[in-house]
C-alpha positions as CSV (number, residue, x, y, z in Angstrom):
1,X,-27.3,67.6,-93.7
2,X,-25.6,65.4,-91.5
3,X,-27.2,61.7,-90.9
4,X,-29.7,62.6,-87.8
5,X,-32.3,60.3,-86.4
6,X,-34.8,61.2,-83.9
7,X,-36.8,59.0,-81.7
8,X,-40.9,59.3,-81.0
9,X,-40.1,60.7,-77.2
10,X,-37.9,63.9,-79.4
11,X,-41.1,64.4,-81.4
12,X,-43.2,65.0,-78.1
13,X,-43.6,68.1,-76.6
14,X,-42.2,67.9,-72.7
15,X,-46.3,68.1,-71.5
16,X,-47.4,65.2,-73.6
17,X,-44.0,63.4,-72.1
18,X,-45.1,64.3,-68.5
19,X,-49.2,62.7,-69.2
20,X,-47.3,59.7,-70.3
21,X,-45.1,59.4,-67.3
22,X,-48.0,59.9,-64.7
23,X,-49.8,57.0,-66.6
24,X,-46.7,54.7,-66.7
25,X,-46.1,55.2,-62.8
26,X,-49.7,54.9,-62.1
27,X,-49.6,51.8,-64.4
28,X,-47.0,50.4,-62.6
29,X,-48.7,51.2,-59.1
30,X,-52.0,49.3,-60.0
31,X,-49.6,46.4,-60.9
32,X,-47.8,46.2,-57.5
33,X,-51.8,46.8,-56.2
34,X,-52.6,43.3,-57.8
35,X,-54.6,45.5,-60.8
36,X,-55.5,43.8,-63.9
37,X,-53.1,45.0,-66.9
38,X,-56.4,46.0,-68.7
39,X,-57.1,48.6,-65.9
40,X,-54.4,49.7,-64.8
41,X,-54.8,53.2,-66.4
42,X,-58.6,53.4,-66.3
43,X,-59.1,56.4,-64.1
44,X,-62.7,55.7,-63.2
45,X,-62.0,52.3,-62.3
46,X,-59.3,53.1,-60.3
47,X,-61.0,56.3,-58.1
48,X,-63.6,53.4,-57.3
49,X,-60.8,50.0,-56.6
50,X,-58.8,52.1,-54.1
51,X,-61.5,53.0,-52.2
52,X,-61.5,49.8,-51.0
53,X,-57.4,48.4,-51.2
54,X,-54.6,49.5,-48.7
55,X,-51.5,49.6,-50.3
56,X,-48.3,51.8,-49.3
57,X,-48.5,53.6,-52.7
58,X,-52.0,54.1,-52.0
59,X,-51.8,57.8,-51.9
60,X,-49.1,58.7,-54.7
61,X,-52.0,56.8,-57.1
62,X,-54.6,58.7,-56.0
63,X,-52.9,61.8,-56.3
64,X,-51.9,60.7,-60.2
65,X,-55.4,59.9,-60.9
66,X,-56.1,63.3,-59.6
67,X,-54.1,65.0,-61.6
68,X,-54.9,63.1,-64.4
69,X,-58.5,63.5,-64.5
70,X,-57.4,67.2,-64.5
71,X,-55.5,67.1,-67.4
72,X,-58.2,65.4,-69.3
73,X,-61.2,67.7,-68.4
74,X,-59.1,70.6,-69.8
């Protein structure tokens, strides 16, 4: 056997990779938005926060919080 490492992102199967993206690029969206780090991926909070924020990005968030909230009531 030759000497092979692997990493945690080649352990993850390519869905799990994709949840984690959408939550890092929604992350970084609530940061630009002025978001607190705490809640930055706290769907519920967010649904209710951009109700009431205009932001350029606005719509790219919800639709990841969308999608998101899918994914989780599967």
């Amino acid at each position: 056997m030759g000497n092979q490492t692997s990493t945690l992102a080649d352990l993850i199967n390519p869905e799990t990779k994709n949840i984690l993206e959408k939550y890092k690029r929604l992350s970084s969206i609530s940061s630009e938005m002025g978001i607190k780090k705490e809640k930055t991926t706290d769907l519920n909070y967010l649904m209710e926060k951009l109700k009431v924020i205009n932001h350029k990005n606005k719509d790219e968030a919800l639709n990841l919080i969308g999608k998101l909230i899918k994914i989780q009531n599967k």
